[in-house]
N, C-alpha and C positions, 0 to 999 in steps of 0.2 A: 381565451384559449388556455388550457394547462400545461403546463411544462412536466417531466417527467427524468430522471435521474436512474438509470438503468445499472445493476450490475451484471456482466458477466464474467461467470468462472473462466478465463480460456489461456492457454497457456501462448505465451505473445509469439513465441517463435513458431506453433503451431499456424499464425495466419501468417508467417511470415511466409513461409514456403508455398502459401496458392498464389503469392504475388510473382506473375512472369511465369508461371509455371505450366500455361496453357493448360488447364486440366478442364476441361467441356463438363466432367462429373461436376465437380465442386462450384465452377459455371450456373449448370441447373439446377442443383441440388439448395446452393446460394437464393437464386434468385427467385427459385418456388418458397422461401423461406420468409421471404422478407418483402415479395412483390404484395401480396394482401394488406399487411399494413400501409406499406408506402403509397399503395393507389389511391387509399381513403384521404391523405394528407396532402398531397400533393398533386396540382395541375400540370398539364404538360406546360403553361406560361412561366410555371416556377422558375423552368430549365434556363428562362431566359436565353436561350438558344445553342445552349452548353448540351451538353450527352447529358439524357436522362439514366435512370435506374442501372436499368440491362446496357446501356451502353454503360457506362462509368465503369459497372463490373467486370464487362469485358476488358475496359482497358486496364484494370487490375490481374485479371490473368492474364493477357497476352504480355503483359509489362510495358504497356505502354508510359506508365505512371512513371516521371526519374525515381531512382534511388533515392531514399533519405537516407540521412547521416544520423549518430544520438545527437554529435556538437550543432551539426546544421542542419535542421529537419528540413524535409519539404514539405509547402504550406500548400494544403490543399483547398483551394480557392470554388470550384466548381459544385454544385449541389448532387449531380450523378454522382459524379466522384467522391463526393463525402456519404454520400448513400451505397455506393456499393463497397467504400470501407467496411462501413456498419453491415451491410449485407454479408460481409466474410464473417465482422465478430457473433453473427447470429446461429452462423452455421456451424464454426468449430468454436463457440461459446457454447455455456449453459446456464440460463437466464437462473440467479436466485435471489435478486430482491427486487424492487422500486421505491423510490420514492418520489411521491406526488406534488406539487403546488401550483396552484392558482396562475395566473398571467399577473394577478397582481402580487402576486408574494415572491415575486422572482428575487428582487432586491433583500427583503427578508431572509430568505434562504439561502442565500450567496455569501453575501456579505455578513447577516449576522450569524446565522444557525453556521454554516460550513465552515465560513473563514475565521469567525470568535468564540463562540461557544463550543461547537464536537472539538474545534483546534484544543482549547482550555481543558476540555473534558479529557481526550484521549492524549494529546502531548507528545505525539509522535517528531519525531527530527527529519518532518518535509512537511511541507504542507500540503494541509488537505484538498486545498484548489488543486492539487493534481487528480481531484475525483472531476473536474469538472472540465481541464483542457490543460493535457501536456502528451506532445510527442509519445505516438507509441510506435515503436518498429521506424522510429525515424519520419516519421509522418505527423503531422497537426494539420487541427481544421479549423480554417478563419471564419468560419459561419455554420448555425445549426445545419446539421447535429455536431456539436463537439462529440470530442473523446477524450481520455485522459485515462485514470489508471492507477495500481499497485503492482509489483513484483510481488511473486509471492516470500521473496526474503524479509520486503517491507511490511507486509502483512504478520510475517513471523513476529516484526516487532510489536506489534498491537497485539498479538496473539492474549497475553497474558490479562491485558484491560477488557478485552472482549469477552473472555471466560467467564468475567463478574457480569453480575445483572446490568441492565441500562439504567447508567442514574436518571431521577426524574429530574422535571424542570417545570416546577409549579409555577414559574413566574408566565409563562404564554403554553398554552394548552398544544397550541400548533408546533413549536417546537419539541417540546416533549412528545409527541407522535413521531414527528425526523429522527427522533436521538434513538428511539424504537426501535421506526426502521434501519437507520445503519448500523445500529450495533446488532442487528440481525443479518441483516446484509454481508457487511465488510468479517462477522463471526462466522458466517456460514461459508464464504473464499478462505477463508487462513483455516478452516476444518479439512477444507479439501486440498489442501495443499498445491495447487495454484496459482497462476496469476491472477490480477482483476481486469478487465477491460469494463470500463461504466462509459456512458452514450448517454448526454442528456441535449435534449430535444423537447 
């Protein structure tokens, strides 16, 4: 099975305000959004006997969900509940990259391409594992799908590395396709002046 590394444009206080906020639109709007891919993925056994999908997201708008904090996130344990996160970022996102790998390239791509090379390459002062799981809106997710993220202020700092072309990286072919796509990806968020929200699953 492949993994997948999602960005979207969305501005983070933008999903902050459908949480508690009861709003029935954003509700169905959401969940007509994001229920087609998630059926193909996902058995009702998944749930393990937690709220699936539409629930989770309901309890996202009703507020059922505690407040997180930025210093103490709340760790969001349950698989509804981590899908009807991503269910919000789907609706007031604007999906503009992926990147792809294998089930076996997970460790490759984690560890070496995200955490040592684009790290080397772009130089930025956070690291990049915040593309893959850090607290957004006070929230993290202890199991697929994470989430994680940029401000678009930290984006601003990459702004100027991202203008230049993508360096290549002749030493493994599959890498040099990643460093492609993020330097299209994380250039195309700092274009639009934006936050990121990225979902990888």
């Amino acid at each position: 099975m492949s993994a997948s590394l999602e960005f979207y444009a969305a501005t983070w206080a933008d999903v902050s305000t459908a949480i508690g906020s009861r709003n029935l639109r954003i509700l169905k709007s959401a969940l007509e959004i994001a229920e087609p891919d998630f059926n193909e993925l996902f058995e009702q056994q998944d749930f393990e006997g937690g709220p699936n999908l539409e629930a989770g997201l309901e309890r996202w708008i009703n507020g059922a969900i505690p407040l997180g904090q930025s210093q103490v996130p709340f760790r969001v344990d349950q698989l509804g509940d981590a899908l009807g996160f991503v269910a919000l970022v789907k609706y007031f996102g604007k999906l503009i990259g992926t990147i792809n790998h294998s089930a076996t390239a997970g460790v490759l791509f984690r560890q070496r391409f995200l955490i040592n090379v684009a790290q080397d390459l772009l130089a930025p002062p956070f690291p990049l594992e915040f593309l893959l799981t850090r607290p957004v809106i006070g929230y993290q997710s202890l199991q697929y799908p994470y989430w994680g993220g940029l401000t678009s202020s930290e984006l601003e700092m990459l702004s100027p590395k991202l203008k230049q072309d993508a360096p290549m990286y002749p030493e493994d072919v599959v890498i040099d396709e990643w460093i492609r796509d993020l330097w299209y990806s994380l250039g195309s968020a700092a274009d639009l002046g934006k936050d990121l929200i990225s979902v990888y699953s």
